[in-house]
C-alpha positions as a printed Julia matrix, in Angstrom:
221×3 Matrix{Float64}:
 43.85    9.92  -103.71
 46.25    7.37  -102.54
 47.7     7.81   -98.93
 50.74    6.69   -96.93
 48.35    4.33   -95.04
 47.2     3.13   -97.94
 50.17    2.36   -99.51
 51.52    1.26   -96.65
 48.94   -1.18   -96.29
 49.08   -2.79   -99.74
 52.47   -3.33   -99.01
 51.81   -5.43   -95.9
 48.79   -7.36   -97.21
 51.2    -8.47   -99.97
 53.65   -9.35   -97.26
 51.56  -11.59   -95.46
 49.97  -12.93   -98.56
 53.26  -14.67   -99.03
 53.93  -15.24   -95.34
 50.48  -17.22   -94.95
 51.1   -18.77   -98.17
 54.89  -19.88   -96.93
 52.83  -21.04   -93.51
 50.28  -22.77   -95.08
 52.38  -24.87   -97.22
 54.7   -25.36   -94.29
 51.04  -26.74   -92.28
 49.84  -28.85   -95.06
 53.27  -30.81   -94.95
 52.57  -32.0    -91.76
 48.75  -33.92   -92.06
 48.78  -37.02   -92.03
 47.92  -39.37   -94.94
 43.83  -38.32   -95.08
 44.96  -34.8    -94.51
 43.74  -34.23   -90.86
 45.82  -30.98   -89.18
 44.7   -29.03   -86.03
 46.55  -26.52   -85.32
 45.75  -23.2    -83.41
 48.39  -21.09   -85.44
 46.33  -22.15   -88.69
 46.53  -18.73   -90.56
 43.32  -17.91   -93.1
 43.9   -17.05   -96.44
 43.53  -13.18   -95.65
 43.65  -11.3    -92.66
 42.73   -7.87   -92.39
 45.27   -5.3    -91.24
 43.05   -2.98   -88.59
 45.97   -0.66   -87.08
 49.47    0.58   -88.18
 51.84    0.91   -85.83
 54.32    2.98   -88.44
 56.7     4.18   -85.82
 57.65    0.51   -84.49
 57.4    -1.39   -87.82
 54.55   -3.49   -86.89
 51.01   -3.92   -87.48
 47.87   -5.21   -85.74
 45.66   -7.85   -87.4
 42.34   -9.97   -87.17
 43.03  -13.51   -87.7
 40.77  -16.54   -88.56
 39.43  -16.79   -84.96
 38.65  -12.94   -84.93
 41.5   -12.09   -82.37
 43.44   -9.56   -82.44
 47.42  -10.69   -83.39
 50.44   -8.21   -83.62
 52.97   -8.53   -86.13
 56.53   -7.86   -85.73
 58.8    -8.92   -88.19
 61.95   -8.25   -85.68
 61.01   -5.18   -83.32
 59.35   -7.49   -80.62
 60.88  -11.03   -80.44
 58.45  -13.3    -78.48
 59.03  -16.9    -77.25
 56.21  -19.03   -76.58
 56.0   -22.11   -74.21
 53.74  -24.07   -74.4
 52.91  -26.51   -70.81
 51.78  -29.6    -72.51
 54.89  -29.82   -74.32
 56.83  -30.27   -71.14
 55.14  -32.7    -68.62
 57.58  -31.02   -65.87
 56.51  -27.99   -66.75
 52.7   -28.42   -66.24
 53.74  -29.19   -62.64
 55.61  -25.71   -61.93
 51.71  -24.14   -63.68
 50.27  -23.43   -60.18
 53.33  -21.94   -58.46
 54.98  -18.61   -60.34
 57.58  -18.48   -58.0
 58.61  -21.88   -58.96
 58.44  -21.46   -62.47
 59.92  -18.12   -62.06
 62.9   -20.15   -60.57
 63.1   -22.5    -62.96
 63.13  -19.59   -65.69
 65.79  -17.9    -64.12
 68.11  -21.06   -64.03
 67.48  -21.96   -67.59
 68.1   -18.0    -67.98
 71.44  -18.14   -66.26
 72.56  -20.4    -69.22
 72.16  -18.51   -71.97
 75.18  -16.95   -73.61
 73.35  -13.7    -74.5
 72.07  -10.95   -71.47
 68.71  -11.15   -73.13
 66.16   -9.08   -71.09
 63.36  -10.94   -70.65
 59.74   -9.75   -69.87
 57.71  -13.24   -68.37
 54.15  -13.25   -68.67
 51.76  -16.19   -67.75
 49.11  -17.97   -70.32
 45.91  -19.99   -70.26
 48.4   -22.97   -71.8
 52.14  -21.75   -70.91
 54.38  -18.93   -71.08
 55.05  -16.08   -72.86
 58.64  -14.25   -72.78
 58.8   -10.89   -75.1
 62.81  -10.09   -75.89
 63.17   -6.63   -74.61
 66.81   -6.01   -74.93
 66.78   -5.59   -78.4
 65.77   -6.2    -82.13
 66.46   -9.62   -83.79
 64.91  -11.53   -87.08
 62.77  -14.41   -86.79
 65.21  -16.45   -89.15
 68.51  -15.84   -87.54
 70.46  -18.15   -85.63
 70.1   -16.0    -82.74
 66.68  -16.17   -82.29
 66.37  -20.02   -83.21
 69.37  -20.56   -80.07
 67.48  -18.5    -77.67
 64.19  -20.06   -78.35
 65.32  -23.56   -78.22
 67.59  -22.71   -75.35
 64.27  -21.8    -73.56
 62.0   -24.62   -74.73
 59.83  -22.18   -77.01
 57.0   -24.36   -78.84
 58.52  -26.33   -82.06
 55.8   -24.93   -84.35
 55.39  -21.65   -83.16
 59.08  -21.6    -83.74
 58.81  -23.34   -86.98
 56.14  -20.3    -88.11
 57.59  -17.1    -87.4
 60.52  -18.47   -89.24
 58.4   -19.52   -92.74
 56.6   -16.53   -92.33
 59.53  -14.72   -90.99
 58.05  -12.1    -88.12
 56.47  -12.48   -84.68
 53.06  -12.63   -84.26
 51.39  -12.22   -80.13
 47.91  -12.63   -80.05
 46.87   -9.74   -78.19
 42.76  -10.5    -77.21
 41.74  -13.98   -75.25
 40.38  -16.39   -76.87
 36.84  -17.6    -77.07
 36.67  -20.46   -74.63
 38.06  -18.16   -71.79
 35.46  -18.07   -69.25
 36.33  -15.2    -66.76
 34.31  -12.43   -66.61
 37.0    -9.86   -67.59
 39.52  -12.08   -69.13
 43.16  -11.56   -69.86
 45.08  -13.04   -72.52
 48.06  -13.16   -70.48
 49.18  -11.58   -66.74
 53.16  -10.06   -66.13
 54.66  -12.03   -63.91
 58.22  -10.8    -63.71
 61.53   -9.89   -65.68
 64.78  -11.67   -66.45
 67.74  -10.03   -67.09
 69.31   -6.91   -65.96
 67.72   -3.35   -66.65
 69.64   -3.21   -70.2
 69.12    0.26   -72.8
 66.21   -1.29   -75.34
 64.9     0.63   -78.92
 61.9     3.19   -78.16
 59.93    1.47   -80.74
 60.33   -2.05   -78.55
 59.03   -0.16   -75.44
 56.23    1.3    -77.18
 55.0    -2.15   -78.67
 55.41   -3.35   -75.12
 52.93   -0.57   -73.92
 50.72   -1.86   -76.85
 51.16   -5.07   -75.86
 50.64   -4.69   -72.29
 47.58   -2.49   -72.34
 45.21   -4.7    -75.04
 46.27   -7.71   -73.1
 45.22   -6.29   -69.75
 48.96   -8.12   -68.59
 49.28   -5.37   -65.87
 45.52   -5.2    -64.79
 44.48   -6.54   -61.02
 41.24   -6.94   -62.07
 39.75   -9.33   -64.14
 40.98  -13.03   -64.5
 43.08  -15.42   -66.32
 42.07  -18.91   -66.81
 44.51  -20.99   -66.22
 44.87  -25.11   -66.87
């Protein structure tokens, strides 16, 4: 007997057969002339859906590296900084209240009230979009992210494959003892009326990263 996850989940492996495909092409265009390409967004040629999240229009996958990544394909916007991209940046890395500052200012510029949740990386910064839904190919989402210095390929990516996707477990080569993928730093924005399903993949998102836990540890550099 065929159920609704079932179906469901055909659906989305056929989704994301054609979004990895889209990526992969997009990847391959990029090697240089004896086809060398490292990239950490490198998608496999399947990844295994392991949770539904039906009521927010997402999903929860394993990728290549065997981490856990959650796809939105407009319920969660994310914007992803990375510090080696921005030499200035890298300086503001061991002082939150700095970068929070300098956040804020480049915040202050943007013609949208975008509600901003800030979270801190092993490499950068994460910002999830909680003030509302928005697709990975509009011009909305390509202003904001540029307007915030988001990474050019992760920016690139969610628009060939057109969602979101936010690692949600650490990866490998973190060393702490009980390791985060990412710790909440702060908000931007004021306190704006957001879509249930956006708070409840920010729960998700929140709880599997261990943002909001004091203990354990996030390395950082």
């Amino acid at each position: 007997m065929t159920t609704s996850f079932d179906t469901a989940n055909n659906w989305i492996n056929q989704w994301m057969s054609n979004a990895i495909s889209v990526a992969q092409r997009f990847l391959r265009s990029r090697t240089d002339p004896h086809g060398t390409y490292h990239d950490p967004y490198l998608c496999a040629e399947t990844e295994p859906v392991i949770e539904l999240i039906k009521a927010s229009e997402a999903w929860i996958v394993k990728n290549r590296r065997g981490h856990n990544v959650l796809i939105s394909p407009c319920s969660l916007p994310m914007i992803d900084i990375d510090f080696k991209d921005h030499a200035g940046l890298e300086k503001l890395a061991s002082n939150e209240d700095t970068l929070m500052t300098w956040l804020k200012c480049r915040h202050q510029q943007l013609q949208d009230p975008h509600r901003l949740r800030v979270y801190r990386t092993q490499a950068g910064v994460r910002l999830l979009v909680e003030s509302g839904k928005m697709l990975p190919r509009s011009a909305a989402f390509a202003t904001l992210a540029k307007n915030l210095d988001c990474d050019s390929l992760y920016l690139a990516l969610c628009q060939k494959q057109n969602c979101y996707r936010i690692r949600l477990t650490p990866k490998s080569d973190t060393n702490a003892i009980r390791p985060k993928t990412c710790r909440f730093i702060g908000i931007l924005g004021e306190d704006l009326e957001s879509y249930h399903e956006v708070q409840a993949l920010i729960q998700i998102h929140d709880v599997r990263t261990g943002a909001l836990d004091s203990a354990g540890g996030l390395l950082l550099g």
